[in-house]
C-alpha positions as a Markdown table, in Angstrom:
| # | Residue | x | y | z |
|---|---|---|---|---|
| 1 | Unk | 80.9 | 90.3 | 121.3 |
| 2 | Unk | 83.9 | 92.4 | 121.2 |
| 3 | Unk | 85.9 | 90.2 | 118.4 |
| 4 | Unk | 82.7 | 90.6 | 115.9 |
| 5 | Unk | 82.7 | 94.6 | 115.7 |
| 6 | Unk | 83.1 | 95.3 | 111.9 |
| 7 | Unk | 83.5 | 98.8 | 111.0 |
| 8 | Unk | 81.0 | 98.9 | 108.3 |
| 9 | Unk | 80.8 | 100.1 | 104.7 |
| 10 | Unk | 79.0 | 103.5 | 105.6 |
| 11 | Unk | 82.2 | 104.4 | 107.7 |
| 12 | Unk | 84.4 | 103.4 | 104.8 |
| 13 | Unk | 82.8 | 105.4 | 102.6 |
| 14 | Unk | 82.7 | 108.7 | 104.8 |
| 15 | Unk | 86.4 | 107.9 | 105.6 |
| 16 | Unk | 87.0 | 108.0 | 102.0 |
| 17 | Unk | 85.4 | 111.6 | 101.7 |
| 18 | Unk | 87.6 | 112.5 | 104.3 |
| 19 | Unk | 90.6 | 112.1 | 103.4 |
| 20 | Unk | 89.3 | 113.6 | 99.4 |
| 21 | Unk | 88.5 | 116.7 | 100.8 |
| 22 | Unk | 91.7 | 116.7 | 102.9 |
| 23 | Unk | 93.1 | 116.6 | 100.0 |
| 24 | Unk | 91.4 | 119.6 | 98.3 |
| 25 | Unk | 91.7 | 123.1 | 99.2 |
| 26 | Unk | 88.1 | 124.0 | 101.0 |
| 27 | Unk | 87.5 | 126.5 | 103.5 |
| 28 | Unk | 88.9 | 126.8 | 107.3 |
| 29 | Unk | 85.2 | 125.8 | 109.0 |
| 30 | Unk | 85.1 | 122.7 | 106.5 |
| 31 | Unk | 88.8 | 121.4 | 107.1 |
| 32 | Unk | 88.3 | 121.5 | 110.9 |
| 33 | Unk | 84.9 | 119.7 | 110.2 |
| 34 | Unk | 86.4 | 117.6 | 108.1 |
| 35 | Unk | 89.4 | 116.5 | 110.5 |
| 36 | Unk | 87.4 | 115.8 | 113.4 |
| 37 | Unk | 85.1 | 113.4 | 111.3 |
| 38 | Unk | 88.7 | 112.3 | 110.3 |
| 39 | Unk | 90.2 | 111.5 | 114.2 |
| 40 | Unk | 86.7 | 109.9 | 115.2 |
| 41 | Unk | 86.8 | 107.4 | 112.2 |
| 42 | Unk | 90.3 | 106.5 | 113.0 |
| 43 | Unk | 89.7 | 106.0 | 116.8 |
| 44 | Unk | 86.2 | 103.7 | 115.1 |
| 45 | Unk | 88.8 | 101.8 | 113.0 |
| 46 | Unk | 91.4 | 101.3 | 115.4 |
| 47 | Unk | 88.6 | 99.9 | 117.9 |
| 48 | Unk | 87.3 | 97.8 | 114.7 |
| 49 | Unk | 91.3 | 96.8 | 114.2 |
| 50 | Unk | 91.1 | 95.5 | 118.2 |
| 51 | Unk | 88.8 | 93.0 | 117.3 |
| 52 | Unk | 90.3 | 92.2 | 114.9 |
| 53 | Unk | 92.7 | 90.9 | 116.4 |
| 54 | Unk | 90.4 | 89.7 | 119.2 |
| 55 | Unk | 88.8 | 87.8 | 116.6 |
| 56 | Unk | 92.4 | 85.7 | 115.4 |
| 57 | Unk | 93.5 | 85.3 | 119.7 |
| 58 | Unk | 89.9 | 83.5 | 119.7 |
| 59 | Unk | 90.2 | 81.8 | 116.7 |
| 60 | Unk | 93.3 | 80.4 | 117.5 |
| 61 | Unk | 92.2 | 79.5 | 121.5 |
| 62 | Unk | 93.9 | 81.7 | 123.3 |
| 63 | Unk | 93.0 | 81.9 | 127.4 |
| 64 | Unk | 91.1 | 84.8 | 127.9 |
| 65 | Unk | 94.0 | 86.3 | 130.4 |
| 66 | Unk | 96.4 | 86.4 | 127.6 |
| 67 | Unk | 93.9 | 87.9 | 124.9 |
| 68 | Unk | 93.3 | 90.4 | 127.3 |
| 69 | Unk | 96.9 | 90.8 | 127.9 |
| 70 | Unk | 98.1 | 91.4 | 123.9 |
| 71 | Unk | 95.4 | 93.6 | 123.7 |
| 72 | Unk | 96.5 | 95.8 | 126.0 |
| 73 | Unk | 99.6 | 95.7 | 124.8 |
| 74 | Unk | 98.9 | 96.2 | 121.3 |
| 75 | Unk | 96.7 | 99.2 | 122.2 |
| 76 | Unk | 100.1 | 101.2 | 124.3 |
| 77 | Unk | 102.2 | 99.9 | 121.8 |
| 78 | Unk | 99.7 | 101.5 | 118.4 |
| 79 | Unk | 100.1 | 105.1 | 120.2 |
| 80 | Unk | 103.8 | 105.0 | 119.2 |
| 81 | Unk | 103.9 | 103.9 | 115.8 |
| 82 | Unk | 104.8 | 105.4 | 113.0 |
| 83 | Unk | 101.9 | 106.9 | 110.7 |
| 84 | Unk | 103.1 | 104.5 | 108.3 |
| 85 | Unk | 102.2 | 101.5 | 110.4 |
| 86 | Unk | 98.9 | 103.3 | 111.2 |
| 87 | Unk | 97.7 | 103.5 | 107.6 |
| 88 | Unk | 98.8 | 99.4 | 107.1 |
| 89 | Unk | 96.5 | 99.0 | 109.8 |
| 90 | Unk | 93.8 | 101.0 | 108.5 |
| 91 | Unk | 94.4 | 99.2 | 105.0 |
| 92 | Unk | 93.9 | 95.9 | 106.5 |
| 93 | Unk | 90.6 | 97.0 | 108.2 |
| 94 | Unk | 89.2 | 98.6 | 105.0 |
| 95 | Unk | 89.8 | 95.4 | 104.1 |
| 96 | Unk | 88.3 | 93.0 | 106.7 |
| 97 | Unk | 85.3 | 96.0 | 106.1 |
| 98 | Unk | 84.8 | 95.4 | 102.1 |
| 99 | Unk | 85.1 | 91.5 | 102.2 |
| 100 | Unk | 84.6 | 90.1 | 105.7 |
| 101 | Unk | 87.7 | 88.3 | 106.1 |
| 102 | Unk | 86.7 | 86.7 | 109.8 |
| 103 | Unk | 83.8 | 85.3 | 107.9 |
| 104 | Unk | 85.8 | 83.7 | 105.5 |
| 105 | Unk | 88.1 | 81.9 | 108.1 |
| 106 | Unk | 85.2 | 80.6 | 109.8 |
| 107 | Unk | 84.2 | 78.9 | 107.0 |
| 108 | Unk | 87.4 | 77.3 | 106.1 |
| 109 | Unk | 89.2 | 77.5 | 108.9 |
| 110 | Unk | 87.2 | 75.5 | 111.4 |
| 111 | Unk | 84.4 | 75.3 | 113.7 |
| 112 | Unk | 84.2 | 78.5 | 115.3 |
């Protein structure tokens, strides 16, 4: 099911070595490996921060029509946002990756 995609721990951690050796100065053939590993992870997290949301829409009960709807919407919208907005989102899926929030409001949040 699309709202139970979790990113994983493995990506997190090669994410994390991504953006350390951006950081440092390597050579040319490592930075463009390096930054490609770098836009696939963050087209894996954004698809990870989908469901996500996906996730909350079906917790809450939404119709399928409008879940279907907002996340259109809140795909066309995320390819104009600021980088700033990007990384919160990324935060929030590291996140939902190293302690499994959805699982946590299942258990106290109801019976889904």
């Amino acid at each position: 099911k699309f709202s139970d995609f979790h990113a994983g721990k493995i990506f997190l951690a090669v994410y994390v070595i991504c953006v350390l050796f951006s950081i440092t100065k390597s050579s040319a053939p490592l930075n463009i490996f390096v930054s490609n590993i770098y836009v696939i992870l963050n087209t894996v997290f954004a698809y990870s921060g989908l469901s996500v949301i996906a996730f909350l829409l079906e917790f809450k009960q939404k119709s399928a029509p409008l879940r279907f709807t907002l996340i259109i919407l809140i795909s066309v919208l995320a390819v104009f946002v600021s980088f700033g907005m990007s990384m919160l989102a990324i935060f929030g899926i590291v996140f939902d990756s190293l302690f499994n929030i959805r699982e946590k409001i299942k258990q106290f949040g109801g019976t889904k």
